[in-house]
VMD Tcl script that builds the backbone (N, CA, C; Angstrom):
set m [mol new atoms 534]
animate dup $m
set s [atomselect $m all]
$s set {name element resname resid chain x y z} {
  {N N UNK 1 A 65.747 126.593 92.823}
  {CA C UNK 1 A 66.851 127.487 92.538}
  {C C UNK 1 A 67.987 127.234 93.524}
  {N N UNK 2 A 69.035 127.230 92.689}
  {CA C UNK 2 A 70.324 126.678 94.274}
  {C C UNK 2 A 70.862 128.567 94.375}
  {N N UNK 3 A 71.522 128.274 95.742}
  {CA C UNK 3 A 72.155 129.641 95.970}
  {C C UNK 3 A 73.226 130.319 94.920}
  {N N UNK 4 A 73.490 131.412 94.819}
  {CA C UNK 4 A 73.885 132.351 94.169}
  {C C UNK 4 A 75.420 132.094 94.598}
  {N N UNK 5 A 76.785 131.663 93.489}
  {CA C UNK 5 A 77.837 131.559 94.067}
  {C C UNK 5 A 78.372 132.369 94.344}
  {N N UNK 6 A 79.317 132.186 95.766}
  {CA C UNK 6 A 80.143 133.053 95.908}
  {C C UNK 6 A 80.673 134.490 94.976}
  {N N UNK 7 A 81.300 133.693 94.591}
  {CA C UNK 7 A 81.837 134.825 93.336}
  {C C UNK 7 A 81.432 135.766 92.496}
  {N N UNK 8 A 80.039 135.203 92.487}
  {CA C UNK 8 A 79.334 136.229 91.948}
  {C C UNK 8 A 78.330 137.283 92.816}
  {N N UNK 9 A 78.668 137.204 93.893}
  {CA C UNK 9 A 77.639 138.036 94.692}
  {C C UNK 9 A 78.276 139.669 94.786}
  {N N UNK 10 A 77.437 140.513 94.840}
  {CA C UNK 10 A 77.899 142.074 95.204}
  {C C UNK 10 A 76.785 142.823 95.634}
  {N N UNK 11 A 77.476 143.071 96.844}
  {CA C UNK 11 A 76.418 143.973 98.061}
  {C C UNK 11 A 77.348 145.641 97.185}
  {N N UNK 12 A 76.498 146.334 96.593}
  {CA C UNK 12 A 76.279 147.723 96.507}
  {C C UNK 12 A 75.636 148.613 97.500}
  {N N UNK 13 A 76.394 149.579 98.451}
  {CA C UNK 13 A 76.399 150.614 99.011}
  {C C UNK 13 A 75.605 151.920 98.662}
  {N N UNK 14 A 74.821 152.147 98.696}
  {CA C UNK 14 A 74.282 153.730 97.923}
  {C C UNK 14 A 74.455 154.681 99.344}
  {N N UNK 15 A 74.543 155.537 99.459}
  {CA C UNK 15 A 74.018 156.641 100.188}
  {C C UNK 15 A 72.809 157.383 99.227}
  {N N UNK 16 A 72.342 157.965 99.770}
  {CA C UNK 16 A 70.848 158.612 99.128}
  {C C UNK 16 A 71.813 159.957 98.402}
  {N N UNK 17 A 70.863 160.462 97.298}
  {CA C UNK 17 A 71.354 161.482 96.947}
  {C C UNK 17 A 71.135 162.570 97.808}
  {N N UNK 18 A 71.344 164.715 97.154}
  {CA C UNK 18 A 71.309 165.344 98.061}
  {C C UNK 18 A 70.067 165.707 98.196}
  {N N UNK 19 A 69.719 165.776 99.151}
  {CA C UNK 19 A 68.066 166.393 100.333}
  {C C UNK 19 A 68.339 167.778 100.413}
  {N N UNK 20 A 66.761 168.209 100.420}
  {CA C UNK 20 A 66.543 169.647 100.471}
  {C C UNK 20 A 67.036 169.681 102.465}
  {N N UNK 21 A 67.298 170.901 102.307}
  {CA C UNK 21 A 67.482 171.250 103.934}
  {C C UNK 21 A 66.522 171.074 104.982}
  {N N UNK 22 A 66.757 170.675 105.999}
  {CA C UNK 22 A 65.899 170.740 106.923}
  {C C UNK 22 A 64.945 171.269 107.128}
  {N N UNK 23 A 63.619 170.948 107.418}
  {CA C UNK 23 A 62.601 172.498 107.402}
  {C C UNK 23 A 61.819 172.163 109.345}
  {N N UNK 24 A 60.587 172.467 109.039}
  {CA C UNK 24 A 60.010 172.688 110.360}
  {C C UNK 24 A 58.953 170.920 110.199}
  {N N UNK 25 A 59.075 170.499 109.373}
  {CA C UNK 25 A 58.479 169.009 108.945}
  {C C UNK 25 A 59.843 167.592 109.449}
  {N N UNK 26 A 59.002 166.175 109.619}
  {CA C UNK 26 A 59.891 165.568 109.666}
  {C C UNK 26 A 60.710 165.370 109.176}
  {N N UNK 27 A 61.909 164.994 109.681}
  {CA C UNK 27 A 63.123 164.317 108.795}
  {C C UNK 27 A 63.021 163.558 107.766}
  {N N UNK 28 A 62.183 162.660 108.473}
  {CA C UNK 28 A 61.680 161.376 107.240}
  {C C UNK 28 A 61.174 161.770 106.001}
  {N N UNK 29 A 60.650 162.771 105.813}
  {CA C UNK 29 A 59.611 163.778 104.789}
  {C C UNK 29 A 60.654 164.322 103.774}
  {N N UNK 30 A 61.682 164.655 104.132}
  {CA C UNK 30 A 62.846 165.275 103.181}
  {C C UNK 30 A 62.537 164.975 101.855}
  {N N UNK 31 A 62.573 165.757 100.920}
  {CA C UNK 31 A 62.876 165.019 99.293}
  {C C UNK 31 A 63.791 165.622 99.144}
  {N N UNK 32 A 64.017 164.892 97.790}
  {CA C UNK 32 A 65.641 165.632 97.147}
  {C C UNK 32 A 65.590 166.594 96.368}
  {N N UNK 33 A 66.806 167.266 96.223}
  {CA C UNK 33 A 67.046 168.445 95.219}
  {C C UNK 33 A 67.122 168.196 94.210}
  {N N UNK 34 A 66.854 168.948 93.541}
  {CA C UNK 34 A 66.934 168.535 91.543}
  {C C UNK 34 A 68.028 168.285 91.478}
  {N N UNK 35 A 69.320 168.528 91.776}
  {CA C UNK 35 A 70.589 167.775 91.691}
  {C C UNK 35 A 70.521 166.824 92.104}
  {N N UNK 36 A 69.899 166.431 93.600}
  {CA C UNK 36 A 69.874 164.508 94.015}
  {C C UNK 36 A 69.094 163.954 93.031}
  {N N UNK 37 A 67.990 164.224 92.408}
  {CA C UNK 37 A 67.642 163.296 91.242}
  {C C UNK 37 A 68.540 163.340 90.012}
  {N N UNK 38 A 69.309 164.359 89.787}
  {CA C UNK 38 A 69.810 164.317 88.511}
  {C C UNK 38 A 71.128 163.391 89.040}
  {N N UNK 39 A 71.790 163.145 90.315}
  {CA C UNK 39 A 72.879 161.992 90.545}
  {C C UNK 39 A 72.091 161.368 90.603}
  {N N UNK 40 A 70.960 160.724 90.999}
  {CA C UNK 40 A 70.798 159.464 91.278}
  {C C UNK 40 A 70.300 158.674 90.263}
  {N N UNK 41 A 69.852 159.467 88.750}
  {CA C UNK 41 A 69.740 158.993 88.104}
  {C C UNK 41 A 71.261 158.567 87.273}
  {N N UNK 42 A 72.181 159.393 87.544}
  {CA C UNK 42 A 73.706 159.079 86.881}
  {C C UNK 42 A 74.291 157.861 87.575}
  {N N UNK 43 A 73.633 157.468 89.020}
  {CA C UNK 43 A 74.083 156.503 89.760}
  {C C UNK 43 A 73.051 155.565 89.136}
  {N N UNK 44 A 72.443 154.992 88.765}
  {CA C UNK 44 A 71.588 154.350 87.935}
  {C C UNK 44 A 72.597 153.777 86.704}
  {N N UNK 45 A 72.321 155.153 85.750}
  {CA C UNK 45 A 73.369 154.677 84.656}
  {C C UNK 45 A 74.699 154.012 85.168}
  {N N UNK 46 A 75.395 154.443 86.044}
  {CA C UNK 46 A 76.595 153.749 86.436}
  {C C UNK 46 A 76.633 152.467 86.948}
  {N N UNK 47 A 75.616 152.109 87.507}
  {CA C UNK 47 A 75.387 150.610 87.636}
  {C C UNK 47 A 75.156 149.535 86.042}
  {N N UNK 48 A 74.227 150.217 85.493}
  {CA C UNK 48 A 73.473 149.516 84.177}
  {C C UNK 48 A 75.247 149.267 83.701}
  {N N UNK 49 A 76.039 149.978 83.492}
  {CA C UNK 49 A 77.198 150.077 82.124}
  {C C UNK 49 A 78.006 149.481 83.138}
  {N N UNK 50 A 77.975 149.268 84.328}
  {CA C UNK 50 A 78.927 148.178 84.852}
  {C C UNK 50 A 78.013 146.812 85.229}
  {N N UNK 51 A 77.325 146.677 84.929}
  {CA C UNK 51 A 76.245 145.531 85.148}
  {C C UNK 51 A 76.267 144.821 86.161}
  {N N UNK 52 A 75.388 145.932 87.087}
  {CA C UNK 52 A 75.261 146.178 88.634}
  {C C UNK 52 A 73.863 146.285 88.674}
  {N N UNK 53 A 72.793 145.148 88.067}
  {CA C UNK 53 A 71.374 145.406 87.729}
  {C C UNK 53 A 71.383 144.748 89.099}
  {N N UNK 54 A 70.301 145.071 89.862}
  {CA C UNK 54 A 70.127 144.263 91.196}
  {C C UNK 54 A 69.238 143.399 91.152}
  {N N UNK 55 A 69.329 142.238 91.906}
  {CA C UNK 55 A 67.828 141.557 92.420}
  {C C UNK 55 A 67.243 141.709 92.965}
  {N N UNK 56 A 67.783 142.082 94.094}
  {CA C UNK 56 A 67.264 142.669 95.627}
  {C C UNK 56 A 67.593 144.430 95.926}
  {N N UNK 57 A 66.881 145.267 95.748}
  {CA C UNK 57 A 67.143 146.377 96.753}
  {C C UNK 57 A 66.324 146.617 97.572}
  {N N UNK 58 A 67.144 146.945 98.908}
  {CA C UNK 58 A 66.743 147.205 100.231}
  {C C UNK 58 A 67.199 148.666 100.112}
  {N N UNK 59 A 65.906 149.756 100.576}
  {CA C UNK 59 A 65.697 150.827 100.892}
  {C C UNK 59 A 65.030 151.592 102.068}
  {N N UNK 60 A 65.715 152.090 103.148}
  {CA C UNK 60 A 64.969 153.099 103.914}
  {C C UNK 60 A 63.537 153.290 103.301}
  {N N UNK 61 A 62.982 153.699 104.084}
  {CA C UNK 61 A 61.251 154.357 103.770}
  {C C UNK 61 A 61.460 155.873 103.902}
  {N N UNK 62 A 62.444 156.334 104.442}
  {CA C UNK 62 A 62.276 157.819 103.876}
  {C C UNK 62 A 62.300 158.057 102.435}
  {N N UNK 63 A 61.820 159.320 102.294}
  {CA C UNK 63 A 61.186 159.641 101.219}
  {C C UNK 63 A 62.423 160.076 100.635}
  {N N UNK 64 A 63.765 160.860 100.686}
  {CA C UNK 64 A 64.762 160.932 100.128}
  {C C UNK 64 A 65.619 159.508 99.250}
  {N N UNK 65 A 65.279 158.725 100.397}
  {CA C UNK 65 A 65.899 157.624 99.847}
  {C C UNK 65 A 64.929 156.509 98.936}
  {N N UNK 66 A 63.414 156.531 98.754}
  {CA C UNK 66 A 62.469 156.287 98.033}
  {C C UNK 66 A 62.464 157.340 96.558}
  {N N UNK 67 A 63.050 158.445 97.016}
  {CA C UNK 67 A 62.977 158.989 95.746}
  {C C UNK 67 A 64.199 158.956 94.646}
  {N N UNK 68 A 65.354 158.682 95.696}
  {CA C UNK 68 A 66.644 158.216 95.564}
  {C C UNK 68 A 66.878 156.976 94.162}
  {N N UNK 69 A 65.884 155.897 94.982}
  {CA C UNK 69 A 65.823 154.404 94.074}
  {C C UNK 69 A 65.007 154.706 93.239}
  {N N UNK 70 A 64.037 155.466 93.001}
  {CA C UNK 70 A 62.845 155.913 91.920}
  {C C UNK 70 A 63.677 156.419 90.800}
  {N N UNK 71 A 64.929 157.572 90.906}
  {CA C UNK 71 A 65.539 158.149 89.759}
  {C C UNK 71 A 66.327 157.076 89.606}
  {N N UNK 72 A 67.655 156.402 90.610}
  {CA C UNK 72 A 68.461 154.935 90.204}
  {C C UNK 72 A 67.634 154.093 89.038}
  {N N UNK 73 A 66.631 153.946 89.306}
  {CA C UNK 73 A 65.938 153.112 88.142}
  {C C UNK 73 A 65.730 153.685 87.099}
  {N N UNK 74 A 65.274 154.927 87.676}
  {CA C UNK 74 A 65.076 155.203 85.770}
  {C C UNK 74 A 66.486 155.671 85.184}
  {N N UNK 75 A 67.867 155.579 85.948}
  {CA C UNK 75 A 69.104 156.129 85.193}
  {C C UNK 75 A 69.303 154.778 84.574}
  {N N UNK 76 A 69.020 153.574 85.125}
  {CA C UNK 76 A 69.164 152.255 84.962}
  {C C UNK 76 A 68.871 151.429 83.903}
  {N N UNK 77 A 67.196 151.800 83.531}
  {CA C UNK 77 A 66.392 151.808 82.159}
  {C C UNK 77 A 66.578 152.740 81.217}
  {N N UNK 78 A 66.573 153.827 81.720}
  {CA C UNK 78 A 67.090 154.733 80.377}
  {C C UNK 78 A 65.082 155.086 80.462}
  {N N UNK 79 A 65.542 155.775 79.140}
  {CA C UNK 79 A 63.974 155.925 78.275}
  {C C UNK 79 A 63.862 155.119 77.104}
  {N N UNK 80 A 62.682 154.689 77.049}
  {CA C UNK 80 A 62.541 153.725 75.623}
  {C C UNK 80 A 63.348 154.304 74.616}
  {N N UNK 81 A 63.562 155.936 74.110}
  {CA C UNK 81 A 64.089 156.428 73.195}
  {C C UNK 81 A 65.509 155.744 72.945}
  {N N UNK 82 A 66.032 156.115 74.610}
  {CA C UNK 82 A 67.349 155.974 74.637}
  {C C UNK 82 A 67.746 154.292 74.526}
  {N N UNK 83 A 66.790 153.160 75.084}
  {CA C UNK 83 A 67.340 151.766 74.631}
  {C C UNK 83 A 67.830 151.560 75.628}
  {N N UNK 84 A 67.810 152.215 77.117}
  {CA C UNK 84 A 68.705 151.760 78.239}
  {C C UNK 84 A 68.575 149.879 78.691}
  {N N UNK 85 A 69.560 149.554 79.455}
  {CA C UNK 85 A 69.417 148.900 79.474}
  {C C UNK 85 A 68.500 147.999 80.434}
  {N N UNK 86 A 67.728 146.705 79.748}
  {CA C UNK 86 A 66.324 146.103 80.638}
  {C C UNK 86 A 66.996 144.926 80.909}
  {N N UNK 87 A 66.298 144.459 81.872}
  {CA C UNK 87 A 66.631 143.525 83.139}
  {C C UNK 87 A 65.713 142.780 83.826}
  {N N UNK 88 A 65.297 141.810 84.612}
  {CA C UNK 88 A 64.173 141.467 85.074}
  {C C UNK 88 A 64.267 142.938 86.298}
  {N N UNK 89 A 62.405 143.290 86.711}
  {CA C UNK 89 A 62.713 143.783 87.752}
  {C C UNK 89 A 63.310 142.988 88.644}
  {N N UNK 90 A 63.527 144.126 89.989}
  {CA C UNK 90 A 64.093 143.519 91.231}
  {C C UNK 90 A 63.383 143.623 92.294}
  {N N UNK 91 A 63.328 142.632 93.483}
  {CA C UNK 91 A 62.472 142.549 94.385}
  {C C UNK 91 A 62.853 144.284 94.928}
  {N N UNK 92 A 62.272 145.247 95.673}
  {CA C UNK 92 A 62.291 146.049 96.189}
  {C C UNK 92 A 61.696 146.410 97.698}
  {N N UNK 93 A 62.574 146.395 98.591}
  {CA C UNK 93 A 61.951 146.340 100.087}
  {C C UNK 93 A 62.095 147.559 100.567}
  {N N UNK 94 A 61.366 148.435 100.664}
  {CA C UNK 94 A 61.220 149.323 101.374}
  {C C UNK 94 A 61.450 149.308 103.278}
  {N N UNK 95 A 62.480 149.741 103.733}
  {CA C UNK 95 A 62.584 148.952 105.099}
  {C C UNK 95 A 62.588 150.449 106.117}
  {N N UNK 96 A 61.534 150.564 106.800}
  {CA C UNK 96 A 61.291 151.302 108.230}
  {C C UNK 96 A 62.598 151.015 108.814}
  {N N UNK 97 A 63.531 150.048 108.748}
  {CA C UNK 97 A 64.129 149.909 110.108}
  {C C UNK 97 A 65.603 150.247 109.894}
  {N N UNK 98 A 65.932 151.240 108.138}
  {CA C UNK 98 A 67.221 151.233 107.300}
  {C C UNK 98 A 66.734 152.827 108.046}
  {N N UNK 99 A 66.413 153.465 108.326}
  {CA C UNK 99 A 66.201 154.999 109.012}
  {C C UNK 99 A 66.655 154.984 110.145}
  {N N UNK 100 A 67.878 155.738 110.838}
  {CA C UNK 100 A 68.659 156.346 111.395}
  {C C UNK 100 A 69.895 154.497 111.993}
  {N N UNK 101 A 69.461 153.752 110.760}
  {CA C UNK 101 A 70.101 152.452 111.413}
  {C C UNK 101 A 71.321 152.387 111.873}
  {N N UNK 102 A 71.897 151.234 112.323}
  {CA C UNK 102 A 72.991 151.256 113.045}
  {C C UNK 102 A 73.678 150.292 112.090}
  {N N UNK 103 A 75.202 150.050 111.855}
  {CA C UNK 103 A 75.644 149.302 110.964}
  {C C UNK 103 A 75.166 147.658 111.169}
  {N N UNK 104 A 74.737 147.428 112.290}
  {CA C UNK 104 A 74.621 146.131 112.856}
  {C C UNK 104 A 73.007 146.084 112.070}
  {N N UNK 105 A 72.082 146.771 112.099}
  {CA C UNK 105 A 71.188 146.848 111.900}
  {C C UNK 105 A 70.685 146.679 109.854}
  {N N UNK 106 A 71.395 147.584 109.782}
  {CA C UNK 106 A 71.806 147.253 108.127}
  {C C UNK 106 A 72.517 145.768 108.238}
  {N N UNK 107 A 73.616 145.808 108.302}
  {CA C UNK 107 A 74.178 144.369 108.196}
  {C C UNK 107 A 72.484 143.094 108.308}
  {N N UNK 108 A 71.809 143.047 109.326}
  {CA C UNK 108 A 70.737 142.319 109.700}
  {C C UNK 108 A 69.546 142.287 108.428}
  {N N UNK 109 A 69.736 143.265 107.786}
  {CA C UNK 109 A 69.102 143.442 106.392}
  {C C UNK 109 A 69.552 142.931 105.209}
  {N N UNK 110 A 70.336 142.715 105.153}
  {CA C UNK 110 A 71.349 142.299 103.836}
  {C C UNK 110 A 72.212 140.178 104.518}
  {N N UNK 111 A 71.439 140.216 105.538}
  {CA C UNK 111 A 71.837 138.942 105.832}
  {C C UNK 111 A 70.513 138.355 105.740}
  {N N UNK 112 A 69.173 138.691 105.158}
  {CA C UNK 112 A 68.212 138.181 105.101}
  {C C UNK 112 A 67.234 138.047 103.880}
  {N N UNK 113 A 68.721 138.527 102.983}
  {CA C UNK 113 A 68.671 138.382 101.515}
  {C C UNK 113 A 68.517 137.008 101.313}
  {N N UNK 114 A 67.076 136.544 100.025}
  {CA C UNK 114 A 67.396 135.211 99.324}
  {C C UNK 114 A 68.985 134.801 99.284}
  {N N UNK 115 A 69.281 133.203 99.417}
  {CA C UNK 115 A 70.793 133.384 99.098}
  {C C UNK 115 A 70.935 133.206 97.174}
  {N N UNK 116 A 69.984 133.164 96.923}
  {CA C UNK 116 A 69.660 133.180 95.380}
  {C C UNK 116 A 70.209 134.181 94.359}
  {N N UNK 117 A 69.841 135.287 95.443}
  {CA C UNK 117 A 70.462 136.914 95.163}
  {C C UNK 117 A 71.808 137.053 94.910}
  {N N UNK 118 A 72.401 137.601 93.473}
  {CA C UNK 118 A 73.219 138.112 93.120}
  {C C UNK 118 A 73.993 139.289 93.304}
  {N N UNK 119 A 73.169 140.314 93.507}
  {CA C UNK 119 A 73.369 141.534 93.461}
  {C C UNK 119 A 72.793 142.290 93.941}
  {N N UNK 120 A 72.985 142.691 95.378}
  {CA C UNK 120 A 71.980 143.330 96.058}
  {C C UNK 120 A 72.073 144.827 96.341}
  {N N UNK 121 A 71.311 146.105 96.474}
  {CA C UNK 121 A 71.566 147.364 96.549}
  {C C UNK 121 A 70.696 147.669 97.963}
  {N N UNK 122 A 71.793 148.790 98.671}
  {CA C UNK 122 A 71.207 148.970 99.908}
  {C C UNK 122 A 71.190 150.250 99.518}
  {N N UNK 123 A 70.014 151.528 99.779}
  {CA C UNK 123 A 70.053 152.594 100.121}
  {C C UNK 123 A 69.840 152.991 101.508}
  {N N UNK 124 A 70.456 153.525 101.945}
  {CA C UNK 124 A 70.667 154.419 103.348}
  {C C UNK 124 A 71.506 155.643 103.338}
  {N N UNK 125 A 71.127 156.049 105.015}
  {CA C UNK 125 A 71.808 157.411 105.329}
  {C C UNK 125 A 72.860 157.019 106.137}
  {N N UNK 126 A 73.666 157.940 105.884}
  {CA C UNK 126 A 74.940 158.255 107.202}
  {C C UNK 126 A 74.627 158.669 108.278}
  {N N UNK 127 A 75.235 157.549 109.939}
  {CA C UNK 127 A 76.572 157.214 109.332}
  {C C UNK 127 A 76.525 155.931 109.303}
  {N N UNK 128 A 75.120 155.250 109.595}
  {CA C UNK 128 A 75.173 153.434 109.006}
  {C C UNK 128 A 75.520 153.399 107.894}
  {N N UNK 129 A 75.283 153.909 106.913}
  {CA C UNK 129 A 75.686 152.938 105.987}
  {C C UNK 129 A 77.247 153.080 105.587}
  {N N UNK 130 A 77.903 154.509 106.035}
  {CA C UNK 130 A 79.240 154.406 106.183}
  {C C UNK 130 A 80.097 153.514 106.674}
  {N N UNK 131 A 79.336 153.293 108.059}
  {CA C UNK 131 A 79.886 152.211 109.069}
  {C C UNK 131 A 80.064 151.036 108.790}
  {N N UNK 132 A 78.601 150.500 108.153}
  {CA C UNK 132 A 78.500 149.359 107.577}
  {C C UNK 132 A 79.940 148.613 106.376}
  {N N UNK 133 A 79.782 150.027 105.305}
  {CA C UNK 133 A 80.983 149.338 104.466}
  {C C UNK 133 A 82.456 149.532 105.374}
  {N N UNK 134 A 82.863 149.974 106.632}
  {CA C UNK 134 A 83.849 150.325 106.996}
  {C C UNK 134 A 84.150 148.940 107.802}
  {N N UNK 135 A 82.991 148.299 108.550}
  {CA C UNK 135 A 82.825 146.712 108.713}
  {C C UNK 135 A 83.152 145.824 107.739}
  {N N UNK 136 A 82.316 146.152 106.720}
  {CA C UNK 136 A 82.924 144.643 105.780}
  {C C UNK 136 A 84.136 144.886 105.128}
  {N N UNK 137 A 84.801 146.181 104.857}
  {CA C UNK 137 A 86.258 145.945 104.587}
  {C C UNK 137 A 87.209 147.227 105.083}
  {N N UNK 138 A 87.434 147.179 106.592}
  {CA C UNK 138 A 87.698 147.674 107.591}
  {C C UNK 138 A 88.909 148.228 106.608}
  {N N UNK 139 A 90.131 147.502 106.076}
  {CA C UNK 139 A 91.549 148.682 105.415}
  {C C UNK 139 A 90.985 149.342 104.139}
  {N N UNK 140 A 89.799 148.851 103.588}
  {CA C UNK 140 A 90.031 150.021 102.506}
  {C C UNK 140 A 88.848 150.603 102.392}
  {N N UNK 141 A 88.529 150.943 103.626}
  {CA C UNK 141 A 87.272 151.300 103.516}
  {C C UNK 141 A 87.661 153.692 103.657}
  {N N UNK 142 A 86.650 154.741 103.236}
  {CA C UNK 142 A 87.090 155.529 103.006}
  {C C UNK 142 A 87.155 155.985 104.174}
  {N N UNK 143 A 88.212 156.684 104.801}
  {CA C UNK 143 A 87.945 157.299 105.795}
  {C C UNK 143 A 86.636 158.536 106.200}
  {N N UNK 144 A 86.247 159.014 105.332}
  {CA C UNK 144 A 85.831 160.091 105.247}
  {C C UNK 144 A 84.620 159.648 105.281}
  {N N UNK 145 A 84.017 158.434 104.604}
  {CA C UNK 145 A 82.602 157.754 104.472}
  {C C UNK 145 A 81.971 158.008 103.428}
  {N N UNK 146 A 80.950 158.037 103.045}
  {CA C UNK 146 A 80.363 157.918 102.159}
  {C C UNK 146 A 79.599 159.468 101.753}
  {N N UNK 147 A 79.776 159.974 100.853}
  {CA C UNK 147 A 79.013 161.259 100.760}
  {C C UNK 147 A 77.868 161.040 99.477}
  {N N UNK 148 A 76.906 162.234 99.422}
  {CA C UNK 148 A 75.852 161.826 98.641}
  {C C UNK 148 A 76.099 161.235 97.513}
  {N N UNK 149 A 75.082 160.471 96.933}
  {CA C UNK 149 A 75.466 159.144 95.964}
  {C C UNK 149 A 76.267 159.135 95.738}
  {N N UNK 150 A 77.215 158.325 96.866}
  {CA C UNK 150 A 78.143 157.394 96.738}
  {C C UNK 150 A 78.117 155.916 96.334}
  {N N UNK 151 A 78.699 155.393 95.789}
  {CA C UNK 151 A 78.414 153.794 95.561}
  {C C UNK 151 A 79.504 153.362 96.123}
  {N N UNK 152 A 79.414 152.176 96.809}
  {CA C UNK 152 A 80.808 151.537 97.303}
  {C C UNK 152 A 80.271 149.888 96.911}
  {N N UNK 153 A 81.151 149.118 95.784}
  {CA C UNK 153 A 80.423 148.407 95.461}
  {C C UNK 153 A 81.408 146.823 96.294}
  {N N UNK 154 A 80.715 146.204 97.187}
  {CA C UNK 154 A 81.126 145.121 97.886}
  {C C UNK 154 A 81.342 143.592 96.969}
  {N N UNK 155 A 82.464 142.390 97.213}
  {CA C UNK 155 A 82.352 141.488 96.562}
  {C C UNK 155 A 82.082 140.496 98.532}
  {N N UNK 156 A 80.743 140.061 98.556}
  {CA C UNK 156 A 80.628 139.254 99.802}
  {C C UNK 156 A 81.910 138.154 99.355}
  {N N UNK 157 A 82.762 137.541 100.256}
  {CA C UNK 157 A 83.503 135.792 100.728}
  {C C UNK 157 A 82.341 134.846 101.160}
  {N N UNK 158 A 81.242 135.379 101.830}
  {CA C UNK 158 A 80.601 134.391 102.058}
  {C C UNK 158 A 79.221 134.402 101.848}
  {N N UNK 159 A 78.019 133.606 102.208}
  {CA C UNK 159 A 76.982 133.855 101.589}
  {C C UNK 159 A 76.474 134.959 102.578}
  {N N UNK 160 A 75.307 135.314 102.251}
  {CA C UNK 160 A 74.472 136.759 102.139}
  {C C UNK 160 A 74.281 136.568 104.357}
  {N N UNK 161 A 73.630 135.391 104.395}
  {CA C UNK 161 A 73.232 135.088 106.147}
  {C C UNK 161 A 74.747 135.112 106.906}
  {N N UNK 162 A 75.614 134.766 106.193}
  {CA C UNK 162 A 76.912 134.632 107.243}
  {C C UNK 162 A 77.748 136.243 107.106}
  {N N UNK 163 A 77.011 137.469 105.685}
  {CA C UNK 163 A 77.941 138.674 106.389}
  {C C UNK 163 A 78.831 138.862 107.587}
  {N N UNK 164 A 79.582 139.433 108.077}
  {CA C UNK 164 A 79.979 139.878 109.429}
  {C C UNK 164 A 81.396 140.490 109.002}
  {N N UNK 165 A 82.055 140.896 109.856}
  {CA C UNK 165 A 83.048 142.024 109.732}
  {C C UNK 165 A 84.523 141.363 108.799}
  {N N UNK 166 A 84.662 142.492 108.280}
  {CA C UNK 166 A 85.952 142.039 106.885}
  {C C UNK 166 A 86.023 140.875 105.882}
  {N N UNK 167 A 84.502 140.346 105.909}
  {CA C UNK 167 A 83.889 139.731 105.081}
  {C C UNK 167 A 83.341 139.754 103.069}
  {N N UNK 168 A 83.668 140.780 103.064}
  {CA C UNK 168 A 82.923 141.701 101.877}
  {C C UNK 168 A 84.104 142.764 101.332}
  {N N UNK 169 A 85.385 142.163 100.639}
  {CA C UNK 169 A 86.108 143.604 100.329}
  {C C UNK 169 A 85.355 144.733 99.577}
  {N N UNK 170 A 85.796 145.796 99.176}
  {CA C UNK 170 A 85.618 146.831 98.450}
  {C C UNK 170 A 86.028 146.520 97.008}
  {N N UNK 171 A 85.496 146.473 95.977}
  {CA C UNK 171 A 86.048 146.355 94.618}
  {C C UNK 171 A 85.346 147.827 93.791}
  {N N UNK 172 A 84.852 148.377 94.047}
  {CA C UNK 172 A 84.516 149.490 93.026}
  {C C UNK 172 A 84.164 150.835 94.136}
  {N N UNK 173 A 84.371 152.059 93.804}
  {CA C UNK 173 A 83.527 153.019 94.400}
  {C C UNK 173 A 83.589 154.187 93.143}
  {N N UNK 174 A 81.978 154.904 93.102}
  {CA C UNK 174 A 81.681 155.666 92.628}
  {C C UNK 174 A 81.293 156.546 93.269}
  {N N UNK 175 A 81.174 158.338 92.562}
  {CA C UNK 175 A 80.448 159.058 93.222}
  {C C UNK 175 A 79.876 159.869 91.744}
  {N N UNK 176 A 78.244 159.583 92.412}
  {CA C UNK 176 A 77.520 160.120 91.023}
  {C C UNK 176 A 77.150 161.076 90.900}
  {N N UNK 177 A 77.648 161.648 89.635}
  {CA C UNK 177 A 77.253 163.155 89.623}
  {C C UNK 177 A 76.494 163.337 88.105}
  {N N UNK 178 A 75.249 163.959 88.276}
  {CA C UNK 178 A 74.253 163.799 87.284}
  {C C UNK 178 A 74.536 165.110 86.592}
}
mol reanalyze $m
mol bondsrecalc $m
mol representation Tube
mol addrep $m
């Protein structure tokens, strides 16, 4: 397989949908609110109808953001009824090290993508993954950052290992509301 061209590559941004409140349990433990599954499945659909199917998603191991990519997929597929749209799966990495990361740290994740990879989806929390897209396209990036399922959808300049700062403009942002 030769690498994935330029032009066609896109690093997608997720923030996780919304999490129940804090309780007396870990952070990591959080699940989401019936509204974060009902965006994250609308953030799903919004990928499928812009054909933003991934190869690669890289996901935190918290459970917000595991439950996050669990509804994304099924907004993605649809239900057999509905005919959504199918795709090969996508590799899926669950990553310990996308929890409380640092943009440098994300960045180190998404530079260790196959360069084969087309279309890659990161889920994380704020404020890495804010930071992160505010790195790869420092003027148009939002000031405000990223709020729950947000999509900020990246076009990489270079391949996936050479990321680094103002590398990756901004070409799409969504915010999904289910």
């Amino acid at each position: 397989m030769t690498d994935a061209s330029v032009d066609e590559r896109m690093l997608v941004l997720l923030r996780h949908a919304k999490a129940e409140q804090p309780t007396d349990g870990p952070d990591v433990e959080r699940p989401l609110t019936a509204r974060g599954r009902a965006d994250a499945a609308a953030a799903g659909f919004w990928l499928a109808r812009h054909e933003l199917l991934p190869d690669v998603v890289l996901c935190s191991a918290a459970l917000r953001t595991r439950q996050t990519w669990h509804n994304v997929e099924m907004g993605m597929t649809g239900s057999p009824s509905e005919g959504g749209p199918a795709g090969p799966l996508p590799i899926v990495r669950y990553e310990p090290d996308a929890y409380e990361a640092h943009p440098e740290d994300l960045l180190t994740l998404v530079r260790r993508v196959e360069p084969t990879a087309t279309t890659v989806l990161l889920i994380a929390h704020n404020p890495g993954i804010s930071l992160l897209s505010e790195m790869l396209d420092p003027p148009h990036a939002d000031p405000e950052g990223l709020r729950t399922t947000d999509l900020v959808v990246h076009r990489p300049a270079v391949p996936w290992a050479e990321l680094a700062r103002g590398t990756a403009l901004i070409s799409a942002r969504h915010t999904a509301r289910g």
